[in-house]
C-alpha positions as semicolon CSV with decimal commas, in nm:
position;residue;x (nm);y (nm);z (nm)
1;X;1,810;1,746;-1,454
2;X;1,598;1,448;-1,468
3;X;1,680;1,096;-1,284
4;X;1,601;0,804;-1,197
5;X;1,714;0,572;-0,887
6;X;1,947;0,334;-0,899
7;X;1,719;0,026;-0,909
8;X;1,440;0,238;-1,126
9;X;1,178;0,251;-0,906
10;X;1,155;0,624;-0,855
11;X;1,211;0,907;-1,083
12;X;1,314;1,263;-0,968
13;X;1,313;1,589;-1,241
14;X;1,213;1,952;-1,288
15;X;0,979;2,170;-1,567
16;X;1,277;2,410;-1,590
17;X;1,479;2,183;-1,807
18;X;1,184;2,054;-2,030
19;X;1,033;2,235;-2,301
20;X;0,611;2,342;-2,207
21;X;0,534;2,115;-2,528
22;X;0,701;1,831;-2,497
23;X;0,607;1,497;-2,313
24;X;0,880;1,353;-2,143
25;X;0,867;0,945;-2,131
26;X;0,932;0,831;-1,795
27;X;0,928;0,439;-1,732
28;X;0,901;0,329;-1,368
29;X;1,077;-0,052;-1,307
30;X;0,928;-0,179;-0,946
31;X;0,657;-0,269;-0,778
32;X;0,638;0,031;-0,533
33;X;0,865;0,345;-0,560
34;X;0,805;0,755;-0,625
35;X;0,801;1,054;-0,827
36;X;0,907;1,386;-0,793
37;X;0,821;1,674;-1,066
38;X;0,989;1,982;-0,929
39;X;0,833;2,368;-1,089
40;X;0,623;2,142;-1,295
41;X;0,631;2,299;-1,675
42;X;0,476;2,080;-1,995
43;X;0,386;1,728;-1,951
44;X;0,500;1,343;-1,820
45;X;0,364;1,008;-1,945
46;X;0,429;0,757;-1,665
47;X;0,450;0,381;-1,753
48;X;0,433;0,117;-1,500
49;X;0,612;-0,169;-1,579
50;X;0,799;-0,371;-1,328
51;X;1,059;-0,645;-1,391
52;X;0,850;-0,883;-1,183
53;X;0,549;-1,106;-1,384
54;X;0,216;-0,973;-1,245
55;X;0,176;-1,303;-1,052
56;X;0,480;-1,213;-0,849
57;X;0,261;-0,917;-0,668
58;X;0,101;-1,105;-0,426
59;X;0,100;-1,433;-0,229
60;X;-0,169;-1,679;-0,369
61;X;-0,283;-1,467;-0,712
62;X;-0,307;-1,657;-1,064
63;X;-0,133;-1,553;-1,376
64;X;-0,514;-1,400;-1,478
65;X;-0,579;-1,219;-1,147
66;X;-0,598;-0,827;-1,151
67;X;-0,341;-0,616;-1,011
68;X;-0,431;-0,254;-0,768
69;X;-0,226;-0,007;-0,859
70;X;-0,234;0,284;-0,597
71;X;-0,140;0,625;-0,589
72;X;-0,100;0,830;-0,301
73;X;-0,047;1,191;-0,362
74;X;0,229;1,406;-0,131
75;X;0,052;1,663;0,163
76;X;0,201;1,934;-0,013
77;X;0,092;1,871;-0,381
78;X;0,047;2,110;-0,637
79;X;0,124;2,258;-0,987
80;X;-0,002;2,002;-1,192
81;X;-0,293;1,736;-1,235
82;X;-0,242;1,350;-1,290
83;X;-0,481;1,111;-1,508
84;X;-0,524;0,732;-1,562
85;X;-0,505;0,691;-1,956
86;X;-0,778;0,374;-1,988
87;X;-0,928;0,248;-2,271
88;X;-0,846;0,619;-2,484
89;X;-0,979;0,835;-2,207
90;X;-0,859;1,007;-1,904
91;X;-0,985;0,969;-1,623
92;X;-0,845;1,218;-1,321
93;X;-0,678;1,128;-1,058
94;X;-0,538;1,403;-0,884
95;X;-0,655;1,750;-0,914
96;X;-0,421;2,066;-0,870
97;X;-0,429;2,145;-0,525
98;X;-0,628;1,894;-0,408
99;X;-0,830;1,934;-0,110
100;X;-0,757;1,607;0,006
101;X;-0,410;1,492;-0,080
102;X;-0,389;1,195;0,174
103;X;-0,675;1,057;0,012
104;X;-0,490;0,728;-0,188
105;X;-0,634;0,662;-0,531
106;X;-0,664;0,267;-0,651
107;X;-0,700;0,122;-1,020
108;X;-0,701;-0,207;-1,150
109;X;-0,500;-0,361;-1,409
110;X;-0,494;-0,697;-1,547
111;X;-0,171;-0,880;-1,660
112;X;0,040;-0,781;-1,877
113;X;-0,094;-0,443;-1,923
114;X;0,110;-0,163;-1,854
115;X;-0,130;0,148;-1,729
116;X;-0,016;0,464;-1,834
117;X;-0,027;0,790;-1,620
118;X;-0,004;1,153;-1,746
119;X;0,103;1,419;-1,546
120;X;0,003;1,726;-1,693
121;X;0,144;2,085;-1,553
122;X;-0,163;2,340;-1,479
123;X;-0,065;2,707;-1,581
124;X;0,033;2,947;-1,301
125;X;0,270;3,293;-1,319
126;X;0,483;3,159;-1,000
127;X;0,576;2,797;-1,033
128;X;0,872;2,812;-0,767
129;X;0,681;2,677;-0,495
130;X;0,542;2,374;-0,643
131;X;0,561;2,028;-0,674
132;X;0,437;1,759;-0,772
133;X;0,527;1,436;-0,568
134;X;0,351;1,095;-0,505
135;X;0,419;0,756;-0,472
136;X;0,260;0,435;-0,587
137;X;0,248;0,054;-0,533
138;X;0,117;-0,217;-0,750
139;X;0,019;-0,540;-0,553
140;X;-0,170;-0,849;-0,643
141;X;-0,352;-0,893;-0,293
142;X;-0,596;-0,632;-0,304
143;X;-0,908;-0,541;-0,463
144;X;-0,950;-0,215;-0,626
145;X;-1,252;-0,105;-0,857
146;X;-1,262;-0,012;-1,174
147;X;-1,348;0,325;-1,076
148;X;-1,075;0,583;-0,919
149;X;-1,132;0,778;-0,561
150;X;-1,116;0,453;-0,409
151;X;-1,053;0,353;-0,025
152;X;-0,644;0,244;-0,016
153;X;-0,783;-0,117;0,027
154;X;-1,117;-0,295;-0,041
155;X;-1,300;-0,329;0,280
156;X;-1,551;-0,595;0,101
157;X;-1,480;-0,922;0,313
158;X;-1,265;-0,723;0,567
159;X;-1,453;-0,773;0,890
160;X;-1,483;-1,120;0,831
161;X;-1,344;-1,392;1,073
162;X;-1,046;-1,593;0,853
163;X;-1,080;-1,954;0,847
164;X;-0,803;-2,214;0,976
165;X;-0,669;-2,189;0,629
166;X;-0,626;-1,829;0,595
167;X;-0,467;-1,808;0,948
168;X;-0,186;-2,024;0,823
169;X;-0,161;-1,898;0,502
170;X;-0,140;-1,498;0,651
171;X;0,166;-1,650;0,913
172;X;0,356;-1,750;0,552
173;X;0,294;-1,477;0,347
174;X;0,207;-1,146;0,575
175;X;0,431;-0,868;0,542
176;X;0,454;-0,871;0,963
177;X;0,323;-1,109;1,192
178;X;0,338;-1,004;1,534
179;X;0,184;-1,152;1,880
180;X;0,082;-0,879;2,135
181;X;-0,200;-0,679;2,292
182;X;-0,459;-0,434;2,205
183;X;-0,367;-0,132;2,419
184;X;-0,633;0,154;2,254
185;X;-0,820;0,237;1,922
186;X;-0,831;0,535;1,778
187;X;-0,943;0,679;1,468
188;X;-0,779;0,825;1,138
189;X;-1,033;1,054;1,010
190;X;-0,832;1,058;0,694
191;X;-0,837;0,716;0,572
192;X;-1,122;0,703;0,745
193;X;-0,980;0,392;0,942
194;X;-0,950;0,223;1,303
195;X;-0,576;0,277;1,431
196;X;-0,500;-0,033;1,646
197;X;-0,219;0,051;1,899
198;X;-0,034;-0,261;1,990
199;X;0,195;-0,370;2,264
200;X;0,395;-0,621;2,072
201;X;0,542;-0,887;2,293
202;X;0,715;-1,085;1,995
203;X;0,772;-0,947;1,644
204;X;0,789;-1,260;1,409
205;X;0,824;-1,081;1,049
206;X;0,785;-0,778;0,991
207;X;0,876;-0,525;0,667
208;X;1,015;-0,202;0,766
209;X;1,068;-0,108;1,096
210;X;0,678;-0,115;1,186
211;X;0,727;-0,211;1,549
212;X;1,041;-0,077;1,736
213;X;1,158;-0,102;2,050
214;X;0,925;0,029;2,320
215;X;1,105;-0,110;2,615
216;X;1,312;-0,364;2,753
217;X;1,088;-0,637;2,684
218;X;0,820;-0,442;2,461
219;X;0,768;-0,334;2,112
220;X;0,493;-0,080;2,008
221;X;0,311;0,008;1,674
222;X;0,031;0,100;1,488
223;X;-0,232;-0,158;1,239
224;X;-0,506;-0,015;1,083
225;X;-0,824;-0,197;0,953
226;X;-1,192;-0,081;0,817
227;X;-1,361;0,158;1,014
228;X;-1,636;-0,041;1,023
229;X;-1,508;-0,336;1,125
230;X;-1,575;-0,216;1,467
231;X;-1,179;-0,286;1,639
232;X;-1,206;-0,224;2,026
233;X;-0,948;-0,288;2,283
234;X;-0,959;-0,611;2,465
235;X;-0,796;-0,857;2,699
236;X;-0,574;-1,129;2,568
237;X;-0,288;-1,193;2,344
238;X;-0,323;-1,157;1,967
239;X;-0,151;-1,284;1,666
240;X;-0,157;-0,966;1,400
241;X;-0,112;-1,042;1,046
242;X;-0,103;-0,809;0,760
243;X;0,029;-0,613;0,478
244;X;0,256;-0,265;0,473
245;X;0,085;-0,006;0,283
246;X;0,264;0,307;0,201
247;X;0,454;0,248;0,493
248;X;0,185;0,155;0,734
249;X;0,082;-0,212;0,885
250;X;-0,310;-0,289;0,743
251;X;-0,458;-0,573;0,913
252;X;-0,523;-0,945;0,757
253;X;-0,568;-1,217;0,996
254;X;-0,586;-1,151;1,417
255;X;-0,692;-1,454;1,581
256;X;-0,655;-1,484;1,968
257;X;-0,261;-1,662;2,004
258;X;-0,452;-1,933;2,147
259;X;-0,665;-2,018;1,935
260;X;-0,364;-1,985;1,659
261;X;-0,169;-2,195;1,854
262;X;-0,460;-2,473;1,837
263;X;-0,500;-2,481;1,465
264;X;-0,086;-2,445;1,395
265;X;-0,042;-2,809;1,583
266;X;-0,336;-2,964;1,437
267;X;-0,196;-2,879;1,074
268;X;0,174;-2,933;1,189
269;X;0,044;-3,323;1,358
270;X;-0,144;-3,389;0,987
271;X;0,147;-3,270;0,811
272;X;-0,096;-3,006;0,674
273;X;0,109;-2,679;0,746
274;X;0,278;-2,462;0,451
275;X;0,538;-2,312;0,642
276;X;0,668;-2,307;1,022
277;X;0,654;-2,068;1,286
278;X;0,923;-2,063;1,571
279;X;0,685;-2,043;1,900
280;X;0,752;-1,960;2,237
């Protein structure tokens, strides 16, 4: 039988119970969460609307600003295609069987609308093996185009430097903020983005468990950022700002610690800073 978490988020049913015909009204609560559509049979019309105001998405956005909404479909996919319902027409998503399921789809939507997904079952004899799952995340720090098929964040303005401003802004309002190394870069063909392996040596914020416990001293992880953006390993310590994105740390801000360190006591001395940071 259909369900729905506790908090709303996330929604979990199966085709047997539902009737080919019918569309079955499912209403998702929170900013980030799942669905599951086991043996799927008939159709699903997904509403996103979460408790929180638009504005609440992101650090820094205006009542007026757009909101991404991004979907990233399960490895194991199938059974059943999903749309974007804009404007009257469709506009697909996620194919059956797609050839590239890690691929993370991105829309836009402005305040107070509430976009509107269908999830629409494709015929086959033997359902039993398929499913249906993804999950999605609505945020009000990223750009996304109009268009679907689009990288999981904008990488216009990635690659550039941020200014004093930013830096201390990113320290407030980054999902982690971590000072460490750059130990190796490697790539992720998939998202097609630099993996930055880091040798954390102090984790000041951080959502999730993004950097465990490495050592006695140590704490490892993972940041990814625009391919293009050129990441390479390098001597010296790092502050690493950023956001978590389906689970993973994307990069914001990385100045050198030192430099960081410079521009955090000239704003704390002016009484210029928005929020403190407990240093070493």
């Amino acid at each position: 039988m259909a369900s729905y978490s506790e908090d709303q988020c996330s929604w979990r049913g199966s085709g047997l119970s539902q009737a080919v015909k019918n569309v079955e009204q499912v209403w998702l609560r929170c900013a980030e969460g799942s669905v599951e559509w086991l043996y799927p049979a008939g159709a699903l019309r997904l509403t996103l609307s979460p408790r929180l105001p638009w504005s609440a998405m992101g650090p820094g956005e205006s009542s007026r600003s757009p909101v991404s909404a991004c979907i990233k479909p399960d490895q194991h996919w199938g059974g059943a295609q999903l749309y974007l319902k804009r404007d009257g027409v469709l506009e697909l998503l996620v194919g059956d069987e797609t050839s590239s399921p890690a691929h993370v789809r991105c829309f836009s939507a402005m305040p107070g609308e509430r976009p509107a997904l269908f999830l629409q079952a494709t015929p086959h004899q033997d359902i039993s093996r398929r499913i249906a799952t993804f999950r999605y995340e609505l945020r009000g720090d990223w750009t996304a185009q109009p268009s679907v098929n689009t990288d999981p964040i904008s990488s216009e303005g990635a690659c550039r430097p941020c200014n004093n401003t930013e830096i201390l802004m990113a320290v407030c309002t980054s999902d982690f903020v971590v000072r460490g190394n750059i130990r190796s870069v490697e790539t992720d063909s998939n998202l097609k983005a630099a993996v930055i392996k880091v040798s954390a040596t102090r984790v000041y914020r951080q959502k999730f468990a993004l950097f465990p416990q490495s050592g006695r001293l140590t704490r490892s992880g993972e940041i990814r950022t625009a391919l293009q953006c050129g990441a390479r390993p390098g001597a010296g310590s790092f502050l690493f700002t950023g956001r978590v994105h389906f689970g993973e740390a994307w990069l914001g801000c990385a100045p050198r610690y030192k430099d960081f360190l410079k521009v955090y006591e000239q704003a704390k001395q002016s009484l210029m800073i928005p929020c403190t940071l407990v240093n070493d």
